[in-house]
C-alpha positions as CSV (number, residue, x, y, z in Angstrom):
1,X,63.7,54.2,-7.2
2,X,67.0,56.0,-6.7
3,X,70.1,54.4,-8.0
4,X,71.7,53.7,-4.1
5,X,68.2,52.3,-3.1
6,X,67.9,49.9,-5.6
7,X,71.5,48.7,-5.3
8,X,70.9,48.3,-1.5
9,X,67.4,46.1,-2.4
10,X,69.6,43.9,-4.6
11,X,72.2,43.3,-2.1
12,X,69.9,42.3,0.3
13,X,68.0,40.3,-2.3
14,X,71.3,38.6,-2.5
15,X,71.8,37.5,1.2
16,X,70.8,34.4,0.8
17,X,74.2,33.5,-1.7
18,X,76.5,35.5,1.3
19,X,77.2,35.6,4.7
20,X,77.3,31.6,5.4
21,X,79.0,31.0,8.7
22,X,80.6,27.3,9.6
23,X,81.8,27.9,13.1
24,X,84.2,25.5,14.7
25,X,82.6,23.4,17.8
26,X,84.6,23.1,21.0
27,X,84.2,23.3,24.9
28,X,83.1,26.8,26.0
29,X,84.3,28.1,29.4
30,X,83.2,31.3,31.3
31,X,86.2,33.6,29.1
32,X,86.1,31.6,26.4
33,X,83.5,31.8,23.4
34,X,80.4,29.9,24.3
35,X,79.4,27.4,21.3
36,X,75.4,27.3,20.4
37,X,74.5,24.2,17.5
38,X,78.1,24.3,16.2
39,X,78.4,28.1,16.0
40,X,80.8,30.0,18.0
41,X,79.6,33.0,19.5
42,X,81.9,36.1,19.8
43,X,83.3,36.9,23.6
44,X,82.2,39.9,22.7
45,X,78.3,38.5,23.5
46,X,79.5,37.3,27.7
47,X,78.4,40.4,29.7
48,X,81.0,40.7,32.7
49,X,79.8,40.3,36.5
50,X,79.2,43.8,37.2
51,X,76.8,46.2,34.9
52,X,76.3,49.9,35.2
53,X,73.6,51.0,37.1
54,X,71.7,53.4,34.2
55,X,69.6,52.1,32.0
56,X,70.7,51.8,28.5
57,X,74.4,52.9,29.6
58,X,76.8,51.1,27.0
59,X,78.6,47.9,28.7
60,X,81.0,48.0,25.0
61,X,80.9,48.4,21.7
62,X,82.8,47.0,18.5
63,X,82.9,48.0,14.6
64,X,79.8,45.2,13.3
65,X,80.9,44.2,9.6
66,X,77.9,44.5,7.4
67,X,77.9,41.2,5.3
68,X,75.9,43.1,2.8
69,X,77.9,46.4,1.9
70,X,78.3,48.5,-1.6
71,X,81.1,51.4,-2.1
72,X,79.7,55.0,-2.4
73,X,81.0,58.1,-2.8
74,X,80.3,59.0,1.3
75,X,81.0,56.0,2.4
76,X,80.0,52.2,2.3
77,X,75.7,51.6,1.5
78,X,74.1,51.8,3.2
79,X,76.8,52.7,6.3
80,X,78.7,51.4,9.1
81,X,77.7,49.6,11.8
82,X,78.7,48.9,15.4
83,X,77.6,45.8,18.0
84,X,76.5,47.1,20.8
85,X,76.4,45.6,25.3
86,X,73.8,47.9,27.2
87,X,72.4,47.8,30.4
88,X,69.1,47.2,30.5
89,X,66.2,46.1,33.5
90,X,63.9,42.6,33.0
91,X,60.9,42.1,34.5
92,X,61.8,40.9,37.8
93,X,64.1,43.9,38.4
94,X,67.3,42.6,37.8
95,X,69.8,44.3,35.9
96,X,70.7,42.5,32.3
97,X,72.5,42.7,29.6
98,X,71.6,43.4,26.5
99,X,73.3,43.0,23.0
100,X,72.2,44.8,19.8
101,X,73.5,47.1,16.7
102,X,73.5,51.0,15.6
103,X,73.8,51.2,12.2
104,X,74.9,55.0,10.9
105,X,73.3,55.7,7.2
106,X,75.6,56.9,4.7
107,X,72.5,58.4,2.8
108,X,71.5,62.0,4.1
109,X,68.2,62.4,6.2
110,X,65.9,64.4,3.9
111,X,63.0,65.2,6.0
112,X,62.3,67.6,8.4
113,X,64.7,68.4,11.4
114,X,67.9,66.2,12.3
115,X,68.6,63.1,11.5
116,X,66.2,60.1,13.4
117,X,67.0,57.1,14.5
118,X,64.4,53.8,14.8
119,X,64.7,51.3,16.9
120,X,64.0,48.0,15.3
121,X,62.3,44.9,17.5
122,X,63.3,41.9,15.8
123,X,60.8,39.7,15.2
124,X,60.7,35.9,15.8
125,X,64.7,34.3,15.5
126,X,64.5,32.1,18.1
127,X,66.6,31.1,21.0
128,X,69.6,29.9,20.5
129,X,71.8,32.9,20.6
130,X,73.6,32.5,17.2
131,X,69.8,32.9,16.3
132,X,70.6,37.2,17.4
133,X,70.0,39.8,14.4
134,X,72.5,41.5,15.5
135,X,74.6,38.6,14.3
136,X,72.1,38.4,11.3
137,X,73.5,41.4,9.8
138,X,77.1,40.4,9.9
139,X,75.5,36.5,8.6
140,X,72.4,37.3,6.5
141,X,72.3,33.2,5.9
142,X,73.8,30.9,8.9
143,X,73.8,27.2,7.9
144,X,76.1,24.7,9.3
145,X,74.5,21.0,9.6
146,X,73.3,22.0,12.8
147,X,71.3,25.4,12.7
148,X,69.7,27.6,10.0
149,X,68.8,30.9,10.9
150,X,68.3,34.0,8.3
151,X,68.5,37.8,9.1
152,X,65.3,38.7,7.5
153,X,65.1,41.8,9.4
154,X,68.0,43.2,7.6
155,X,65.9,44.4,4.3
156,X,63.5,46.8,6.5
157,X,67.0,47.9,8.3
158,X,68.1,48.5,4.9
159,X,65.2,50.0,3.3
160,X,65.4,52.9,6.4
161,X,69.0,53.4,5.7
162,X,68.5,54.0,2.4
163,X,65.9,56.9,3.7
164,X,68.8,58.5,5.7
165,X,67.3,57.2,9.4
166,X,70.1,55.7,11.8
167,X,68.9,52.5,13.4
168,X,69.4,50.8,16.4
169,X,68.6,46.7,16.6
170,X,68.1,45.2,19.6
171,X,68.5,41.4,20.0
172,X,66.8,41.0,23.6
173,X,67.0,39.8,27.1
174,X,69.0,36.4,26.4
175,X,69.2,36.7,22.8
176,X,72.3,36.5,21.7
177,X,74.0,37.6,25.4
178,X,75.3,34.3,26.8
179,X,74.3,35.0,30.1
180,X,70.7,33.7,30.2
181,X,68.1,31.9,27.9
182,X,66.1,34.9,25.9
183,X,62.4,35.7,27.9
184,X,60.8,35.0,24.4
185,X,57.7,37.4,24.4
186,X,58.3,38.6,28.0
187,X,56.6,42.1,27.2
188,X,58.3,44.2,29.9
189,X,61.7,42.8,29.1
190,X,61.1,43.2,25.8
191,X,59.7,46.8,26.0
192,X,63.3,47.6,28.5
193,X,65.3,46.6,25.8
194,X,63.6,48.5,23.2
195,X,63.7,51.7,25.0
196,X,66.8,51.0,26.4
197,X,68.5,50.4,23.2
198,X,68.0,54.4,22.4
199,X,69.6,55.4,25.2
200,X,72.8,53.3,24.1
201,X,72.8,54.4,20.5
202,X,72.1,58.2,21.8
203,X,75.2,57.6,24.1
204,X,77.0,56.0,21.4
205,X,80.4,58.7,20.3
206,X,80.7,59.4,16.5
207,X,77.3,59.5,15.5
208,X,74.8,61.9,13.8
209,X,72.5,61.7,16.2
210,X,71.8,65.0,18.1
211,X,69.7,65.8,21.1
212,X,67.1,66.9,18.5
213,X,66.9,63.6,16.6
214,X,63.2,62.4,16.7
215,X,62.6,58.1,17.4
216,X,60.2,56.2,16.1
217,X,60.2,51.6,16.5
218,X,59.5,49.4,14.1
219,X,58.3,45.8,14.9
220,X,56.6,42.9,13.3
221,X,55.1,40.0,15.4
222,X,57.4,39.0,18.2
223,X,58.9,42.8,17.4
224,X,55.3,44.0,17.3
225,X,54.7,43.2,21.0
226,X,57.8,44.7,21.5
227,X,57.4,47.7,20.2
228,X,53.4,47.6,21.3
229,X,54.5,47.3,25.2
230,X,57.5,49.5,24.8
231,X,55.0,52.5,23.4
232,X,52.9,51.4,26.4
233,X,55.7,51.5,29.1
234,X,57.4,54.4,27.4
235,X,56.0,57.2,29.7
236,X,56.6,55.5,33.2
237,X,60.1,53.1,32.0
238,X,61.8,56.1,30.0
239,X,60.3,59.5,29.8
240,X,63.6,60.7,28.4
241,X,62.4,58.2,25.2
242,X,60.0,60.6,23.5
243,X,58.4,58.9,20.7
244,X,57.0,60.2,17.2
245,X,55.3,57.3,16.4
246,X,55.5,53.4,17.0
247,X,54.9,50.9,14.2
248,X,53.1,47.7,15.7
249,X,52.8,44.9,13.1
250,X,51.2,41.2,13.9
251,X,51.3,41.6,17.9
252,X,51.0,38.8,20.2
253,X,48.6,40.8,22.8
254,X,47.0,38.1,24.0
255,X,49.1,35.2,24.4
256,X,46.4,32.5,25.5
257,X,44.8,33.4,22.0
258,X,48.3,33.1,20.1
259,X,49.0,29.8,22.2
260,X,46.0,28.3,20.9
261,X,46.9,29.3,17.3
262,X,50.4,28.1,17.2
263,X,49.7,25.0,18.6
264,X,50.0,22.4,15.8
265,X,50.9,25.1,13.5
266,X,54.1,25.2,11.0
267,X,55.9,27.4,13.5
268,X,54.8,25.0,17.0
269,X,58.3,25.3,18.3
270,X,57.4,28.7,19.5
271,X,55.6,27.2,22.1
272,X,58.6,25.8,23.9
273,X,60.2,29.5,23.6
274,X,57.7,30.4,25.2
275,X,57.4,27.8,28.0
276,X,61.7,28.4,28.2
277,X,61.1,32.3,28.8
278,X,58.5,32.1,31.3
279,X,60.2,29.6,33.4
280,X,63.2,32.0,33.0
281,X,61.2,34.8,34.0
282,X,59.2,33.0,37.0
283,X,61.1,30.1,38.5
284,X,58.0,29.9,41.0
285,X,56.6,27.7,37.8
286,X,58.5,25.3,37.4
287,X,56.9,22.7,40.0
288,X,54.0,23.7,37.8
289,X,55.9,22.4,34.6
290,X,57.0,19.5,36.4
291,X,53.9,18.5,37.4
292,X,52.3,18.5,33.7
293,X,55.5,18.2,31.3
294,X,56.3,14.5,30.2
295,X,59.7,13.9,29.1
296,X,59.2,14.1,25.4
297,X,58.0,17.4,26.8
298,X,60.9,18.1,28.5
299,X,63.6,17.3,25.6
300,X,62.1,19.6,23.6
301,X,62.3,22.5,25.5
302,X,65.8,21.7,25.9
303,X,66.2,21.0,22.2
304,X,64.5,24.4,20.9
305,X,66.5,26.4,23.8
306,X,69.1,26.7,21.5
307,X,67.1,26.7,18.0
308,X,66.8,29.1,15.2
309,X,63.1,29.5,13.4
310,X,64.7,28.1,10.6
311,X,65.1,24.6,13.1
312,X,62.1,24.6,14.7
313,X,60.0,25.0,11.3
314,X,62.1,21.9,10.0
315,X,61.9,20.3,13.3
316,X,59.0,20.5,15.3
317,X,56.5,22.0,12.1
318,X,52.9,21.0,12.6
319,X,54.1,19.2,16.7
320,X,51.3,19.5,19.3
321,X,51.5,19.6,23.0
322,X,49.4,16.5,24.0
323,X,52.1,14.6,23.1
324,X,54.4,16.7,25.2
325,X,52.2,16.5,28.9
326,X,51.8,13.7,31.2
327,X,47.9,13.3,30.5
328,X,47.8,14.5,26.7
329,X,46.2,17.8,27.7
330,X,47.5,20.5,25.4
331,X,49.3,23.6,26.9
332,X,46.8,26.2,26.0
333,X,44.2,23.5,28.5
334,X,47.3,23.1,31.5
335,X,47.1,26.9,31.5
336,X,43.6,27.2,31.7
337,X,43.8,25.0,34.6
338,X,46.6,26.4,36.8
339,X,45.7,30.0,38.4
340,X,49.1,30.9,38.2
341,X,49.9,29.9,34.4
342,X,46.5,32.0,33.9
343,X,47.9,35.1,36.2
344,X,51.2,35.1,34.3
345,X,49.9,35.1,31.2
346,X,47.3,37.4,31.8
347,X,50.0,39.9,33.1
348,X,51.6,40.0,29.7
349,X,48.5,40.9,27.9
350,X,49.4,44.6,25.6
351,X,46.0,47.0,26.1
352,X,45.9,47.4,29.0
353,X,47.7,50.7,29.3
354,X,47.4,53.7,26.6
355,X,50.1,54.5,24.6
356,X,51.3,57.9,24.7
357,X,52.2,58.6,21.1
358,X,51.0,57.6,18.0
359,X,50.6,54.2,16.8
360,X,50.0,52.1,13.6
361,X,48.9,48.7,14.3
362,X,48.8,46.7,10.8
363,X,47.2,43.0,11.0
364,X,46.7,40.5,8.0
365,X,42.7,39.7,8.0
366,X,43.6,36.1,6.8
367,X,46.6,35.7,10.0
368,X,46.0,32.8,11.8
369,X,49.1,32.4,13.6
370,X,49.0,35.6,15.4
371,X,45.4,35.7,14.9
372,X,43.9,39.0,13.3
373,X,41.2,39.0,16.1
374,X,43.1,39.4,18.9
375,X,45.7,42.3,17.2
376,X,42.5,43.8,16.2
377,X,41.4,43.8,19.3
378,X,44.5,45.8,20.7
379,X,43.9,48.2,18.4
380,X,40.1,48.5,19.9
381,X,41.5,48.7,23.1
382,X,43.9,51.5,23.0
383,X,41.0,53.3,21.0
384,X,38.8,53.2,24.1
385,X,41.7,54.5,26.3
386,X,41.5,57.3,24.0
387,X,45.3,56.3,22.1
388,X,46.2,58.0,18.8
389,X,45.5,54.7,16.5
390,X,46.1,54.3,12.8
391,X,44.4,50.9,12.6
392,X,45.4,48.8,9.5
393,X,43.5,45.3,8.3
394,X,46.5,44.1,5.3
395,X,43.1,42.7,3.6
396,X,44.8,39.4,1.7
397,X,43.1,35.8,0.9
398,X,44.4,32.7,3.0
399,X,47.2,31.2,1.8
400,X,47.1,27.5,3.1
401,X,50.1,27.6,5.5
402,X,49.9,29.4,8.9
403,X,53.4,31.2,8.6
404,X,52.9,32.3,5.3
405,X,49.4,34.2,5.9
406,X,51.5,35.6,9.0
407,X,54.4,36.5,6.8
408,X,52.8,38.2,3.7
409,X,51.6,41.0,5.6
410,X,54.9,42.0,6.8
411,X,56.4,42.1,2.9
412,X,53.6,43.7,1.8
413,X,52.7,46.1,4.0
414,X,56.6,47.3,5.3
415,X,57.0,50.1,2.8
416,X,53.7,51.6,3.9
417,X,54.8,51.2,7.2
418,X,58.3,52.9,7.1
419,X,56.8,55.3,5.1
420,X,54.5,56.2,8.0
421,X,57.2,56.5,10.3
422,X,59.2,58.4,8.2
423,X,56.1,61.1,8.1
424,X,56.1,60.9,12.1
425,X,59.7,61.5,12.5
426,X,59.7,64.4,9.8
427,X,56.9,66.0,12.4
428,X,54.1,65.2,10.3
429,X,50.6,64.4,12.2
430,X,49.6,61.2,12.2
431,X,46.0,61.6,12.8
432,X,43.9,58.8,14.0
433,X,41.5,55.9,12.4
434,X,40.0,55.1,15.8
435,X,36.2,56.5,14.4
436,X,36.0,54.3,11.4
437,X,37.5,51.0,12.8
438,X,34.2,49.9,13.8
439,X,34.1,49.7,9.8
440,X,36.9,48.0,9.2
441,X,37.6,44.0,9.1
């Protein structure tokens, strides 16, 4: 391992002893800094009242201190960073605003062509918008008495820096912005911001990046999906977004089948993300929440609005949804009984539309908290639409805990992963597994 990347693995190994953040807590106002669980969230995260009308046009940007940063002889490792406000669409429409980080590598591209840029889909952080990774890299560890979140994103971000690629993070509809509550796996508003996150780093002065510079996304669960409906959308949302390849890890295509999982599971408080993002994205539901959602119900939405994963999995590990509906009926049944839960839902389901580009899609056989099966079955879909697949089953025992058979796949498949992207992006073929994946678990 060359000397710079392995300095850059340690210091990210190390995020867990810097970065800690104790904001102060205090009345927020429209110009004033909003506070989320104790943490103050820079002005820099209101949007104004008026956006620009493109789509990925930059609203502002700021220098991003990297928490995590080494001298070199170019520069600072693995390179400097800036926060980023674009414009971006959600699903309804609407214009929104979106917040997010380019990150310029200090190391030299070495592959093929100029330098490329990834865009990186966060995966799960929560809601609360201190929970952003944009804010992640500038706090690798945030623990205050009231919220704990952790920037694990930031070692793949690192590890693609150290390979020379510029990257662009983008924290979501909601996430982080202080606008809005975040559309937790919203597909098309995660997709928008995605894409649309190029088009700001591209517009972005003082980079490396040249009209010539091939992108590629990265995403792992929550970021899969992103990054699975933003390869999907890609064609008709931005055709000026040409991708080399799109790396899909763990996605949640079929949210009735992940709802089911989660349920119960170490990391249940997703389900009241996801509850918060639909009712964000489809008021017309909430007579239909009403109607089912008792008031234990109710508080904990309101309580995991503004939580980090690292809350909910000390809060609300292991909760189940009988005991947060009127009758005891768990969500994943209220949705099977209300055509329009059933419609929404079924309107975020990833397959349905053949990606244009090439894709990996990587699922751990032993998952089952965004059950295998279902990713799997992604991957059989877009093969039948005739999509350029590189199916991968991360073949690994079950663990015991739900999170941490979700988890291990991510660590040990990541290098792999970038690797693969790094081939696309140096114009390399990605060839297809589509024939064999009958064969494969």
């Amino acid at each position: 391992m060359p000397t710079p990347t392995r300095l850059l693995a340690a210091a990210v190994t190390a995020a867990a002893c810097l970065g800690t953040a104790a904001a102060p807590a205090g009345a927020a106002s429209p110009t004033d800094a909003v506070v989320s669980r104790g943490v103050t969230i820079p002005t820099f995260y209101n949007p104004p009242d008026a956006l620009p009308a493109a789509d990925g046009a930059l609203v502002r940007s700021e220098p991003l201190p990297l928490a995590l940063s080494l001298p070199g002889i170019d520069g600072p490792l693995p390179g400097r960073a800036t926060r980023l406000m674009y414009k971006s669409t959600d699903s309804t429409g609407r214009p929104v605003a979106v917040t997010g980080a380019y990150l310029e590598p200090t190391a030299a591209w070495k592959g093929a062509g100029a330098r490329p840029l990834i865009a990186v889909a966060p995966g799960t952080m929560g809601q609360g918008d201190q929970c952003a990774a944009s804010l992640g890299l500038e706090h690798p560890l945030l623990v205050n008495g009231q919220t704990l979140s952790v920037g694990y994103e930031d070692l793949a971000i690192y590890r693609m820096l150290a390979r020379g690629i510029a990257v662009v993070v983008t924290d979501y509809a909601g996430l982080g912005a202080t606008d809005r509550l975040h559309t937790y796996v919203n597909r098309v508003d995660e997709a928008h911001a995605v894409l649309d996150a190029v088009r700001a780093a591209r517009s972005l002065d003082g980079t490396s990046l040249t009209a010539a510079s091939r992108v590629a996304l990265f995403g792992y669960s929550q970021g899969g999906g992103a990054t699975a409906a933003a390869a999907e959308l890609q064609p008709s949302y931005a055709p000026d977004v040409p991708l080399a390849g799109t790396y899909a890890g763990a996605p949640p295509a079929d949210l009735a089948a992940v709802t089911r999982a989660i349920d119960g599971s170490d990391l249940a408080g997703a389900l009241g993300w996801s509850v918060n993002g639909f009712l964000q994205s489809d008021p017309a539901l909430e007579p239909i929440a009403d109607a089912h959602l008792n008031a234990a119900g109710r508080a904990a939405l309101k309580d995991l609005s503004t939580m980090c994963v690292g809350d909910a999995l000390l809060a609300y590990n292991s909760a189940r949804s009988t005991s947060w509906t009127k009758n005891g009926r768990s969500l994943n049944d209220v949705i099977a009984s209300e055509p329009a839960l059933k419609a929404f839902l079924e309107d975020q389901r990833i397959g349905t539309i053949a990606p244009a580009s090439p894709v990996r899609l990587a699922t751990g056989t032993a998952d089952d908290l965004v059950p295998h099966a279902q990713a799997r079955a992604l991957a059989v879909a877009w093969c039948a639409k005739g999509a350029d697949v590189t199916y991968k089953p991360v073949i690994l025992p079950s663990l015991g805990r739900a999170l941490i058979n979700h988890f291990m796949p991510l660590l040990t498949d990541q290098g792999d992963a970038i690797s693969w992207l790094a081939d696309r992006l140096s114009g390399k073929p990605a060839g297809s597994t589509c024939a064999t994946l009958p064969l494969r678990p």
